[in-house]
C-alpha positions, 0 to 999 in steps of 0.5 A, a space after each residue: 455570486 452564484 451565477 458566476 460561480 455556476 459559470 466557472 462551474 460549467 467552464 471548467 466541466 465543459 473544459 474537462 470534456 475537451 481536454 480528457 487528460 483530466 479524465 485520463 488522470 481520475 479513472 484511467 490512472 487509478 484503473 492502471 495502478 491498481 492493476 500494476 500494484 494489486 497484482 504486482 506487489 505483494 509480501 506474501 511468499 509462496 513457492 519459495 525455491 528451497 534444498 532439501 539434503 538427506 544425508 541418509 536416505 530412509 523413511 523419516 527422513 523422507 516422511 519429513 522432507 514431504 511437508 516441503 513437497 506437499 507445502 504451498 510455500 515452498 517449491 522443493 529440489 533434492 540435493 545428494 550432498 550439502 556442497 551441491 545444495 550451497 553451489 546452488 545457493 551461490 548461483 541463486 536457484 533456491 534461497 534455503 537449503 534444509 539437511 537431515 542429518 545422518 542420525 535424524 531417524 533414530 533421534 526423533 523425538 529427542 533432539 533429531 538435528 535439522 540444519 537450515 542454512 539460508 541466504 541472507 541477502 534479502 533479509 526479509 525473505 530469510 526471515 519468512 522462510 525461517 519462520 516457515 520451516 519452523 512452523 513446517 517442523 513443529 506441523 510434522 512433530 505432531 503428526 508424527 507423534 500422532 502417528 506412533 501414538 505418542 503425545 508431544 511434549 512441548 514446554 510451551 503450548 502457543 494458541 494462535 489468534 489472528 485479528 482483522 486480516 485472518 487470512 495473512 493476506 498482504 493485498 487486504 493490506 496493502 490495496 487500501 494503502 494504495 487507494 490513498 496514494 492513488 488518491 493523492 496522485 489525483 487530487 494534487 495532479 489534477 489542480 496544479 496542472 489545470 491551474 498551470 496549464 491556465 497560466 501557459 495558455 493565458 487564459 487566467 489572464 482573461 479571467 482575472 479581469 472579470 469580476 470574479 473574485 479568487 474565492 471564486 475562481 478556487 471553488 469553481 476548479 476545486 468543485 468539478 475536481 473533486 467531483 471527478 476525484 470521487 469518480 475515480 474513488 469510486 472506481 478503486 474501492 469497486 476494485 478493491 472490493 470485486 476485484 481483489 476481495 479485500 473485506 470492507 468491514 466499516 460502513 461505506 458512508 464513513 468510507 466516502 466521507 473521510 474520502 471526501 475530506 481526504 480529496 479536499 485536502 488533496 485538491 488543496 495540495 494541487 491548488 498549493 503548488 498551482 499558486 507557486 508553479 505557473 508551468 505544467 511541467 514544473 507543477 507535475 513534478 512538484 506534485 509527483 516528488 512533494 505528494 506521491 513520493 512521500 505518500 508512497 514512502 512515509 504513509 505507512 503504506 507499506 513501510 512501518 512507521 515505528 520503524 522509522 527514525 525519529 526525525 522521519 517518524 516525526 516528519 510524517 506527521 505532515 503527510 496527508 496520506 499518514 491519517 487516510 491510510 489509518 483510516 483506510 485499512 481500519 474501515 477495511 480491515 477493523 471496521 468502524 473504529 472510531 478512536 482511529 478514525 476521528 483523530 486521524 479525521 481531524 489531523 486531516 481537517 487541519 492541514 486542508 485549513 493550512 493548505 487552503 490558508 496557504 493558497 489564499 495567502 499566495 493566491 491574489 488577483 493580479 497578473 504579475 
């Protein structure tokens, strides 16, 4: 058994090497989506194209109205009139307009009156630039309460305490969940298609008259794969860590040993499809819409499950990707937390039993 084993071992290396498609999918692809993704993607918002009116022009009010000049987040223009400021706004070339207000100079300190109207097609940039301008106020309160030597009175003082991604950077975020996308691509693309593509070129044919049992033949595809999957997760995490910077706070032993298990189960996805689909074609788009879509979608990757309706919420629990992105960016970002890494460790455990149970069950040696 060994030596046949070693000799589907060496076939499948060696067909690697004359077919570097698979080579293409385990380092070049993962190399492309990080760069497209890490660079491409991103939650934060920074000089963001706001309007700033001033109804009368004076030293407050321009005081006030260069916090928004000075700000990284915002990218200010001066408008003469609030009508000029919503024409622009209509025509898309800023996303907030701010209006100071003829009396704002003699108010301040009581209620100066600052308008903010902002557009709400994207709702979610509407909401990050409200809460800007919210914090860009109370930071201007202060200095210049600070600057009349007066205290500022607020009824509730907020102590702000950020855990695990300090920064606010979604990259040290949204990387490690792609890691776990690119990830499944790998394994589920790389077992189907080689399977598939024996079945088109006929040379499973010629291999299940050997004496190789189907045991066999799964360990043989499934150990150069994943040899060459962590190849490729290699790669991501060397990008993730120097290229992007994203923190790795866990041990990179735990890291590659929920990879591991994480990649086995992807390769049971790939040889899962390879048992059903006996064309590439067929298997590569089973593998993209049945395995990337949804680990794309419902992993948490960048949408927040609890968000989610129920039905969906419960339909992601059938998602490999779910458990590996937890445990991604808690071994990144938290570190070795092991109330979230062995729950979701062991969720993966069981759907790589049911996917390689699966695959037995619709795997058999014969030829129809």
């Amino acid at each position: 058994m060994n030596r046949r084993l070693g000799g589907l071992i060496k076939k499948e290396f060696l067909q690697i090497v004359r077919d570097p498609s698979s080579i293409a999918i385990a380092f070049l692809m993962p190399l492309v989506l990080l760069l497209l993704f890490g660079y491409g993607v991103s939650l934060d918002s920074e000089h963001i194209p706001i309007g700033v009116v001033m109804e009368k022009q004076n030293a407050d009010a321009s005081n006030f109205a260069s916090i928004f000049h000075d700000s990284r987040y915002f990218s200010t223009r001066y408008y003469r009139s609030t009508r000029s400021a919503t024409d622009a706004m209509i025509s898309g070339k800023i996303n907030a307009i701010v209006v100071l207000k003829q009396d704002f100079s003699r108010r301040i300190g009581h209620d100066a009156p600052v308008q903010l109207i902002l557009n709400g097609v994207d709702e979610n940039t509407a909401r990050i630039v409200s809460g800007y301008v919210d914090g860009a106020f109370q930071k201007w309160l202060e200095r210049d309460a600070a600057m009349r030597g007066l205290p500022l009175e607020t009824p509730v003082r907020i102590e702000q305490r950020i855990r695990f991604n300090s920064e606010l950077r979604s990259r040290n975020f949204l990387v490690p969940g792609l890691v776990a996308v690119i990830m499944t691509l790998i394994g589920a693309l790389l077992t189907a298609l080689v399977m598939a593509r024996e079945w088109e070129r006929g040379t499973m044919e010629a291999l299940l008259v050997t004496p190789v049992s189907m045991g066999e033949v799964i360990l043989g595809k499934l150990i150069p794969y994943f040899l060459l999957g962590m190849g490729g997760l290699a790669l991501s995490v060397a990008m993730a860590l120097w290229l992007f910077e994203v923190p790795l706070r866990g041990s990179i032993w735990v890291l590659f040993a929920a990879s591991s298990l994480f990649l086995v189960t992807a390769l049971g996805m790939g040889l899962f499809i390879s048992s059903i689909a006996k064309s590439q074609f067929v298997a590569g788009q089973i593998a993209i819409i049945g395995t990337f879509l949804p680990a794309f979608i419902l992993s948490g990757f960048i949408f927040d499950i609890n968000s989610m309706p129920k039905i969906v919420q419960f339909i992601t629990h059938i998602i490999a990707a779910r458990y590996y992105v937890a445990i991604l960016q808690t071994l990144f970002l938290a570190g070795n937390e092991w109330s979230v890494i062995l729950p979701n460790a062991g969720a993966l455990v069981l759907l790589s039993v049911l996917f390689f149970g699966l695959t037995w069950k619709n795997t058999r040696k014969r030829l129809e």
